[in-house]
N, C-alpha and C positions, 0 to 999 in steps of 0.2 A: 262652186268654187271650193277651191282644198288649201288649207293655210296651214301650215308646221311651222310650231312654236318652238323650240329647240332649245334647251338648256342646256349650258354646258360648262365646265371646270372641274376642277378637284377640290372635293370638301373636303382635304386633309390638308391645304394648303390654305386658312384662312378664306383673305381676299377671295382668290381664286372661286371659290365656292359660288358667288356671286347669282351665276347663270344659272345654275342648280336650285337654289334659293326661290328665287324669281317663277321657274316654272311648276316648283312644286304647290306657290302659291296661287297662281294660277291653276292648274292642276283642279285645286278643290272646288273651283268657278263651274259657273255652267253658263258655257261659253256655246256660241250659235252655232249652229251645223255645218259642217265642213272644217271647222278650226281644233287641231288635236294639239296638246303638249305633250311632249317629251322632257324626260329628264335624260338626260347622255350624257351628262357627267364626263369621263375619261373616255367614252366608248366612240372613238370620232372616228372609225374602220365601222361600225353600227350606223351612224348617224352617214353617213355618204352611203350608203347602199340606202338607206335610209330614203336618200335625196331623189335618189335614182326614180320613185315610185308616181312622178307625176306631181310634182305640188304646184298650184299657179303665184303663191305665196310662201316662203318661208321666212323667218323671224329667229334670226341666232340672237343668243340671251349669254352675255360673257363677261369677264374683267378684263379691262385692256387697259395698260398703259399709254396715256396719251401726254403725259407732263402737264394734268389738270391737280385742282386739288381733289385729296379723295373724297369720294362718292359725286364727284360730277358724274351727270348721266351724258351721254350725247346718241344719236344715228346715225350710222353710218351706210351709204347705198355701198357695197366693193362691186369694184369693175367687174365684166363679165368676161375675162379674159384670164381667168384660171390656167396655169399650165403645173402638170404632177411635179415633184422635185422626182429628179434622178432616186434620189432614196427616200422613201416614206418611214419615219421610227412612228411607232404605233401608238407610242405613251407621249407625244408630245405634238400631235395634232392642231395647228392652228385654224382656223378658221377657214382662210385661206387655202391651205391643203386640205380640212378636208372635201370643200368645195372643188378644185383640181382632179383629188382620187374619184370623188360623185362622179366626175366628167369621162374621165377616164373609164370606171367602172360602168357609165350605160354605153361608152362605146364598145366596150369590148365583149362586154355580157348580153347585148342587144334590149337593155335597160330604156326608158325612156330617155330623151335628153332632157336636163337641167333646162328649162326656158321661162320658169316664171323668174316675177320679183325676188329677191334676195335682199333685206335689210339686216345691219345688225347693232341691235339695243347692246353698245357697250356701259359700263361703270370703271370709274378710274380708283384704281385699286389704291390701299393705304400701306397694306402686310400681306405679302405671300411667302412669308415662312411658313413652317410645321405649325398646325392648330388647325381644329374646328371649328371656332367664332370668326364670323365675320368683325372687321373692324367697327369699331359706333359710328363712322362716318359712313360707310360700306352699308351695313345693317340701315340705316337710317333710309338706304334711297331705295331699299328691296319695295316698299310701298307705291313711292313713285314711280320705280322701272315698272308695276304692275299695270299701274295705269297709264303710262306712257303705249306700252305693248298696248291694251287692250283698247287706247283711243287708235294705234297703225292698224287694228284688225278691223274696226270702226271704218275707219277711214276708207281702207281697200275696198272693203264689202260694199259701202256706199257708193264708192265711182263702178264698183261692177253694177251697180241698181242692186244689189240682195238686200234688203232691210236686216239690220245689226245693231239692235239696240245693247246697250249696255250689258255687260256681263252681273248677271245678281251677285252680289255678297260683297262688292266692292267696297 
């Protein structure tokens, strides 16, 4: 089984940073086989070819506004009913579209199709102006998003039958 962890945001934009955060703590784990992280930061044209490589699990890691207070964490399953926008801007990638381009991109390239799970560990942002700190409320749930993600990888691995115990360093 093949799990992509996916971080994603801009660490110039505070909040934002969020997703980036999260996988690079992850990152330093040693996490079961088959489950890689990524940090992608701004790279969401990288991350959809990315998508293209067969994952039966991916795990997008983000700031989203959801009209929570900041650093609620929530998951979210998105439909699988991705379609490209007419125009793709490259620097402003959501989640969403880059899901859509993924789709697009294995049909056209003769890519595999997108067919696994697709979850996404968002945080409800506080500040996403200019700055490199995450907000204290933000900063505060980088621990829980860790472990939230690392109980959904938990969880998949075990209804596939893989044994997945805990990731060390938690």
């Amino acid at each position: 089984m093949r799990i992509l962890i996916a971080g994603v945001g801009n660490v110039f934009l505070s909040d934002d940073g969020f997703g980036v955060a999260v996988a690079r703590k992850l990152s330093a784990m040693d996490l079961p086989d088959g489950v890689s992280v990524t940090d992608f930061g701004i790279r969401g044209i990288h991350l959809a070819y990315e998508l293209t490589e067969g994952y039966d699990i991916t795990i997008l890691i983000d700031a989203l506004p959801r009209g929570e207070r900041p650093g609620t964490l929530f998951v979210l399953e998105p439909s699988q009913n991705w379609e490209a926008p007419a125009f793709i801007d490259a620097h402003d990638l959501t989640p969403d579209a880059v899901l859509a381009l993924a789709g697009v991109l294995s049909r056209e390239f003769g890519g595999r199709t997108i067919a696994g799970e697709v979850l996404l560990v968002g945080c409800q942002p506080e500040d996403v102006s200019p700055g490199m700190e995450l907000s204290p409320p933000v900063a505060a749930a980088v621990d829980a998003a860790t472990g939230l993600v690392l109980d959904l990888v938990e969880e998949r691995l075990r209804r596939a039958g893989v044994g997945a115990p805990h990731a060390e360093g938690r």
